[in-house]
C-alpha positions, -999 to 999 in steps of 0.1 A, spaced: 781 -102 -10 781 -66 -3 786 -58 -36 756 -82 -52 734 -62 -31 744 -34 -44 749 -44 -78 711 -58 -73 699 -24 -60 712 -6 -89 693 -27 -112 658 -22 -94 661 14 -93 670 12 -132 644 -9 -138 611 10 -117 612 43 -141 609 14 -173 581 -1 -162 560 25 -168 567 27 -207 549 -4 -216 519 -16 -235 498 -42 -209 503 -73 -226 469 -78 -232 465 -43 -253 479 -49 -288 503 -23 -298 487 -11 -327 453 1 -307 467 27 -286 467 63 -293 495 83 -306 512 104 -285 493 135 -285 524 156 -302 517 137 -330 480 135 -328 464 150 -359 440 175 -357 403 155 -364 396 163 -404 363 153 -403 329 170 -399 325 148 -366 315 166 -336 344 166 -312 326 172 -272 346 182 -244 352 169 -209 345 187 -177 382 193 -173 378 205 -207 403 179 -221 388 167 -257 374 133 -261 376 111 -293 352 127 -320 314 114 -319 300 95 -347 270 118 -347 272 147 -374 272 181 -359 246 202 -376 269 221 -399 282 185 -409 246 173 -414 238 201 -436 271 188 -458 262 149 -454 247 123 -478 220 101 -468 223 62 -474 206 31 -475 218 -3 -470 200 -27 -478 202 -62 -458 182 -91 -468 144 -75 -462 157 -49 -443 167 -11 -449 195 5 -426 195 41 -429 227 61 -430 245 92 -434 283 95 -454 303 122 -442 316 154 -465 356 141 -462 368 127 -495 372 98 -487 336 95 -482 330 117 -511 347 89 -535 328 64 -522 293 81 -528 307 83 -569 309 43 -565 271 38 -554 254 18 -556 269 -11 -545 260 -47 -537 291 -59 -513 300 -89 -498 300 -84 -458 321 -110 -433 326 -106 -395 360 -94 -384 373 -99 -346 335 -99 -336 335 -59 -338 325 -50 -371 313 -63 -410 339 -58 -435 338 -59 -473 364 -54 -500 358 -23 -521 363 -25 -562 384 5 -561 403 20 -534 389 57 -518 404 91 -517 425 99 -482 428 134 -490 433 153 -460 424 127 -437 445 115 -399 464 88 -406 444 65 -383 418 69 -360 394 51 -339 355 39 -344 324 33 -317 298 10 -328 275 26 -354 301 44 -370 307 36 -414 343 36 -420 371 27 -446 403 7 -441 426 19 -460 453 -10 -460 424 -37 -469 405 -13 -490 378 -26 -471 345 -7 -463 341 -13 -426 306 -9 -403 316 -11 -367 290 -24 -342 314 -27 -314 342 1 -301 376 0 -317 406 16 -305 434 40 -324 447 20 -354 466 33 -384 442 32 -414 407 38 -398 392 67 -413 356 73 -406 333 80 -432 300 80 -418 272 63 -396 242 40 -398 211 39 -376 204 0 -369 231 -17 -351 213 -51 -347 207 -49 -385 243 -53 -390 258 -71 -358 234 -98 -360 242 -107 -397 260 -139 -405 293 -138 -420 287 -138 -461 261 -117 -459 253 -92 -491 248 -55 -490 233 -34 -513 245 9 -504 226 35 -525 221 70 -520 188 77 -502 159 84 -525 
């Protein structure tokens, strides 16, 4: 008996330090952040802000003003409406502006963004691996070739790269799936 106890101590003081190395169970693995040795530095013209313990938080979709200077305005065009834009100077978002225009076809993914196959697939020159996107924020997923505009927040997830912003997030959210796009560069 003595010796199940002990054996049955030795396993909960194995176990304690492990518990602590999980994902919860509802997070998928896939949406959390790298370990910050690994974190790439943001590429993108995207303001970075910093906390009050001066710890930096994930880049803002808004351009900073150097990045503004370097961006290309955008229209999209949804049924009668016009969403105004703004494509980043990364090249990624560089070879999509030598696609426009485009008319896409738009479906809803996970209820946190409108997603469209591209024709051709974008440049990922110098761009992180991954990254995350808050709602308003143009990106590109680079396994699906897909243009992606996010209305809600997404976490860290391989692929991401962000490539600009729009300015009407009801515009977009409250489309249907199947919906048709039209992107142009602003007159």
């Amino acid at each position: 008996m003595h010796l199940k106890t002990l054996a049955l101590a030795a396993m909960c003081v194995l176990a304690l330090p492990l518990a602590g190395c999980s994902t919860p169970s509802n997070v998928p693995a896939s949406t959390t952040e790298p370990p910050s040795s690994t974190t790439e530095p943001p590429s993108s013209p995207l303001e970075t802000s910093t906390a009050v313990g001066g710890s930096a938080s994930q880049p803002s979709p808004v351009p900073s003003s150097a990045a503004a200077a370097d961006s290309t305005p955008i229209t999209i065009d949804v049924g009668d409406e016009t969403v105004t834009g703004t494509l980043s100077s990364n090249a990624t978002a560089r070879s999509l502006i030598q696609q426009l225009p485009l008319t896409l076809s738009f479906r809803d993914y996970g209820g946190q963004e409108k997603i469209s196959d591209l024709p051709e697939a974008l440049s990922l020159d110098g761009v992180p691996a991954g990254d995350s996107a808050e709602p308003l924020t143009i990106g590109y997923y680079a396994p699906d070739q897909a243009l992606v505009l996010y209305y809600e927040s997404v976490g860290y997830c391989r692929g991401i790269v962000r490539i600009g912003s729009f300015d009407d997030l009801a515009a977009i959210r409250d489309q249907t799936s199947g919906f048709t796009a039209r992107l142009a560069p602003a007159d």
